[in-house]
KOLLO-586322 format. One record per residue: residue number from 0; x, y, z of N, C-alpha, C in turn. Coordinates in steps of 0.001 Angstrom, whole numbers, plus 500000, padded with zeros to 6 digits. Layout:
N
NODE	NUM	X	Y	Z	X	Y	Z	X	Y	Z
...
This chain:
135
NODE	0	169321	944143	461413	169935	943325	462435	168919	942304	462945
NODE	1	169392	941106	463194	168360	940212	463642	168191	940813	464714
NODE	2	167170	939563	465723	166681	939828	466655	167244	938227	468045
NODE	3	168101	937746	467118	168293	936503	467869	169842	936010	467230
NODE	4	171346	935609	467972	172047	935003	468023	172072	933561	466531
NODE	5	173451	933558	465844	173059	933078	464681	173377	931442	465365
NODE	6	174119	931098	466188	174075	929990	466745	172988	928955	467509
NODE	7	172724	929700	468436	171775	928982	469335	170281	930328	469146
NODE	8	169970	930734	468700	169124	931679	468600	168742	932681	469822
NODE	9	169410	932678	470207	169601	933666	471714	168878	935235	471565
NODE	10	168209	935513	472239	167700	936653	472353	168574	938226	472423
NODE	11	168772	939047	471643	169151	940357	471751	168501	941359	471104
NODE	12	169036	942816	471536	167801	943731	470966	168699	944506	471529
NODE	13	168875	945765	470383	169116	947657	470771	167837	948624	470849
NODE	14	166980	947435	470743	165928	948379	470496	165247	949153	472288
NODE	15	166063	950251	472464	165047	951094	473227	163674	951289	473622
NODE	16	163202	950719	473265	161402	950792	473863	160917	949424	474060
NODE	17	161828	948342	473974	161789	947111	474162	161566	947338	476238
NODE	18	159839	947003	476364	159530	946775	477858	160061	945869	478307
NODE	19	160063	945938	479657	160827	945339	481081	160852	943498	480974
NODE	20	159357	943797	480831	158579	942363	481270	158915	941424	479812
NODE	21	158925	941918	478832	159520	941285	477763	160378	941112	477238
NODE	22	161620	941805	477985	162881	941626	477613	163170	940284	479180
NODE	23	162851	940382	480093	162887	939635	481062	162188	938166	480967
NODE	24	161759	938215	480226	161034	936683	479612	161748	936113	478669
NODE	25	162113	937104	477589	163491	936643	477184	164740	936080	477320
NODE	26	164966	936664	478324	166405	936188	479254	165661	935065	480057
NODE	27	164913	935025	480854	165084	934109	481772	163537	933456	482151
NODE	28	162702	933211	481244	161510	933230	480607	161247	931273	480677
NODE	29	160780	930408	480769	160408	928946	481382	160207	928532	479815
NODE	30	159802	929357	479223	160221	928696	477687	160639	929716	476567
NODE	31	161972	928991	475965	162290	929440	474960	163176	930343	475274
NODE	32	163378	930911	476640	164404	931539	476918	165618	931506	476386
NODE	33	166685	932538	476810	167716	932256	476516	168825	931440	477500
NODE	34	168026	931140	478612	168711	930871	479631	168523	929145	479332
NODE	35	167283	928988	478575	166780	927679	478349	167656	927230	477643
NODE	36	167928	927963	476321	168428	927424	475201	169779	927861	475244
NODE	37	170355	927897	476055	172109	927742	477169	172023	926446	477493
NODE	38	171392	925901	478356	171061	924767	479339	170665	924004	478270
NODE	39	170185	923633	477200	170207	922794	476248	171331	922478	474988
NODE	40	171914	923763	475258	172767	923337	474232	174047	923077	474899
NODE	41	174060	923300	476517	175247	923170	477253	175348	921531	477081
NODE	42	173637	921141	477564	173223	919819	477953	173728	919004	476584
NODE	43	173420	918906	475380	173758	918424	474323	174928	918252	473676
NODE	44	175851	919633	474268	177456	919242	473663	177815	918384	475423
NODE	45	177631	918141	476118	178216	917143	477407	177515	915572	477229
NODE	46	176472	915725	476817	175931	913923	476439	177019	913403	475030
NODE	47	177220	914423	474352	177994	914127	473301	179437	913471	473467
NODE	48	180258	913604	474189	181335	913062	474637	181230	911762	474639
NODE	49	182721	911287	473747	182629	909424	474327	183943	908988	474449
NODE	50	184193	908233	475871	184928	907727	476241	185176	906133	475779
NODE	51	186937	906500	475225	187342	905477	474238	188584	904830	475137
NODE	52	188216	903568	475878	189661	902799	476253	190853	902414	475454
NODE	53	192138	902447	475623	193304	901792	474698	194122	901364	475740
NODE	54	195007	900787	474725	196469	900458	475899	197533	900653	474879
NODE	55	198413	901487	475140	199744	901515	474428	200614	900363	474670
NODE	56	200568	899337	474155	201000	898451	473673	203065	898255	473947
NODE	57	203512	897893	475089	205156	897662	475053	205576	897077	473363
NODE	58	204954	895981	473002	205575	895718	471685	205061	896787	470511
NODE	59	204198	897803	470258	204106	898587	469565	204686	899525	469561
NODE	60	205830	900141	470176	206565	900867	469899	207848	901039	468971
NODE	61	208079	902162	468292	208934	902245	466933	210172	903307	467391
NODE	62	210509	903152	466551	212342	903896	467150	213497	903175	467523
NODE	63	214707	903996	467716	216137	903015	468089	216386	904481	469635
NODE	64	216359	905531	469144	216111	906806	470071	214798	907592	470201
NODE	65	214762	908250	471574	213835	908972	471861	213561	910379	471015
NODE	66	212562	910458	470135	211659	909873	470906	210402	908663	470127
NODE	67	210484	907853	471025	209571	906811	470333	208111	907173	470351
NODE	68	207682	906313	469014	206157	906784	469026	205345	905246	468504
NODE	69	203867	905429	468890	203062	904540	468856	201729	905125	467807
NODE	70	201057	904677	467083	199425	904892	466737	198611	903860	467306
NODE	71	197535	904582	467277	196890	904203	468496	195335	903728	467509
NODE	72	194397	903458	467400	193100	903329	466744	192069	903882	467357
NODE	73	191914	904933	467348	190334	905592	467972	189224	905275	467312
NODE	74	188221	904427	467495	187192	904611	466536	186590	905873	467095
NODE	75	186118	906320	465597	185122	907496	466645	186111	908728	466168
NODE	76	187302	908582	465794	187875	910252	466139	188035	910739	464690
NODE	77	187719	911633	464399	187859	912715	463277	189554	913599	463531
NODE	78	189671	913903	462098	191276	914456	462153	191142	915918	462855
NODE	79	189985	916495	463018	189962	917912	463511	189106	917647	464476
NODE	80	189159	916938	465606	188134	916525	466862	189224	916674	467654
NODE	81	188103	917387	468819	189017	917940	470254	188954	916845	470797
NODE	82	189636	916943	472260	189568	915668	473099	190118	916242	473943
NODE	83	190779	914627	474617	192096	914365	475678	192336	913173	475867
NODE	84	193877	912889	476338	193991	911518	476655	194548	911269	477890
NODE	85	195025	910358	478673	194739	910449	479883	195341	909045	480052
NODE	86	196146	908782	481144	196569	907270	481785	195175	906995	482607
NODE	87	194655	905746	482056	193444	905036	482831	193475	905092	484518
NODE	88	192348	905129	485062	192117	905628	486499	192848	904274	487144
NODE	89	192254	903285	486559	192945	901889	487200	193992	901163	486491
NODE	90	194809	902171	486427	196863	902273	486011	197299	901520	487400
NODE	91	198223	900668	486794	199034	900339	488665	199830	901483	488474
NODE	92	200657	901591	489699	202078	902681	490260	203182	902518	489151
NODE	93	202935	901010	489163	204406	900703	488227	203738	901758	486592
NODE	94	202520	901068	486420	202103	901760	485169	201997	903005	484829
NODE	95	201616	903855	485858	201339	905409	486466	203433	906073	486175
NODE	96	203955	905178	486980	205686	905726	487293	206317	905717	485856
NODE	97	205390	904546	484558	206219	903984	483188	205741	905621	482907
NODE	98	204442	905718	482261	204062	906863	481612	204905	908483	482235
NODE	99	204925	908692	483701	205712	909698	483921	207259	909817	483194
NODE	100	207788	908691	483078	209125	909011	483095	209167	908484	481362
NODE	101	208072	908016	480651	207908	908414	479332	207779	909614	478442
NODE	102	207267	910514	479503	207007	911808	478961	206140	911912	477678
NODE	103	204911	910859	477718	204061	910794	477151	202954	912161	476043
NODE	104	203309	912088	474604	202322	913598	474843	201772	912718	473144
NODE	105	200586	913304	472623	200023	913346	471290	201311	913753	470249
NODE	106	201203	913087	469485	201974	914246	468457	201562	914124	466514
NODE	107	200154	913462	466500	199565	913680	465441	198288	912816	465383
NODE	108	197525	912990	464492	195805	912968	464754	195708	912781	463456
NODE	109	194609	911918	462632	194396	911946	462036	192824	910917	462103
NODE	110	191891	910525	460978	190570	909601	461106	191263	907941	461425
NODE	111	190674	908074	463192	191021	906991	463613	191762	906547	464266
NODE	112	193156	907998	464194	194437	907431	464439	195132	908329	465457
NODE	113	195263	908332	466628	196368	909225	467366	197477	908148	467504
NODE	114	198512	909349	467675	200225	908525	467107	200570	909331	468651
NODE	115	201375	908797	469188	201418	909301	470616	203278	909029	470936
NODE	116	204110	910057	471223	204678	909691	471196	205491	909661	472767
NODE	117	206571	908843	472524	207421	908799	474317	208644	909964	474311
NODE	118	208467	910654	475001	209980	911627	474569	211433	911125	475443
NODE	119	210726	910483	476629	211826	909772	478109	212233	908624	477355
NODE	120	212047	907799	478677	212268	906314	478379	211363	905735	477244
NODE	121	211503	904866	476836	210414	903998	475595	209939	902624	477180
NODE	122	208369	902913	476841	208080	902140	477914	208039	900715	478093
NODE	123	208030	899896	478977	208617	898674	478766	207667	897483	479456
NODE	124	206334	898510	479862	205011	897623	480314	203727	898449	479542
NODE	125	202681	897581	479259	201936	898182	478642	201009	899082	479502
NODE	126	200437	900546	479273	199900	901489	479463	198212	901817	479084
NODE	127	197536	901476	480158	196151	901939	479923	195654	903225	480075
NODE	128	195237	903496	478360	194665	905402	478585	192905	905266	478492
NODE	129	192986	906201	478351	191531	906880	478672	191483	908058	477399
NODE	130	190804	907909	476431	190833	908811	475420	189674	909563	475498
NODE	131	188859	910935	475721	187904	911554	475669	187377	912169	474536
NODE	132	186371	911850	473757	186143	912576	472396	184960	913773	472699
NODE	133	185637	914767	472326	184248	915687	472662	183778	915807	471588
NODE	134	182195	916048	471493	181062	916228	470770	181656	917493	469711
């Protein structure tokens, strides 16, 4: 059995005669810890994130019935990359009220491309999102 986590190399041990002071330096130890190498790898997947602006586009929408759908161009996004997407912070009311009563959700992913579709109304002003790519 190792002696360290196959991910981040994290400190563990069954071993019984493993002293106080060295299992405690381990855990929470100013270098090399495991508490360290938490806090670095926490730190490294959160710098990783990148925030991607769009606007769903009124004339880009496809359909005759709901529900209509749009693709969208992410640079940056991989077909198996987590995220989120999000109506932009500085949406007007009118823009904020289109997307509610669009019933806005993802409904396929692929390199480059989220396809987003409207399940409500098909919206009839254009929509600023906020796309989040996590690391």
């Amino acid at each position: 059995m190792s002696d360290t986590t196959a991910n981040y190399g994290l400190y563990i041990t069954d071993d019984s005669s493993e002293r106080f002071l060295e299992w405690r330096t381990k855990m929470n130890g100013t270098e090399s810890s495991n508490m360290v190498k938490i806090d670095t790898a926490l730190g490294e997947k959160a710098n990783s994130s990148v925030l991607v602006s769009a606007t769903l586009l009124t004339s880009a929408w496809t359909g005759i019935d709901s529900p209509f759908t749009q693709d969208i161009t992410v640079t940056g996004l991989t077909a198996t990359q987590n995220g989120t997407i999000s109506v932009a912070h500085n949406a007007t009311f009118e823009q904020r009220e289109m997307a509610r009563e669009a019933m806005l959700s993802v409904v396929g992913q692929e390199d480059g491309k989220l396809t987003i579709a409207a399940d409500g109304e098909m919206p009839d002003i254009d929509i600023p999102v906020y796309i989040i790519l996590l690391g």
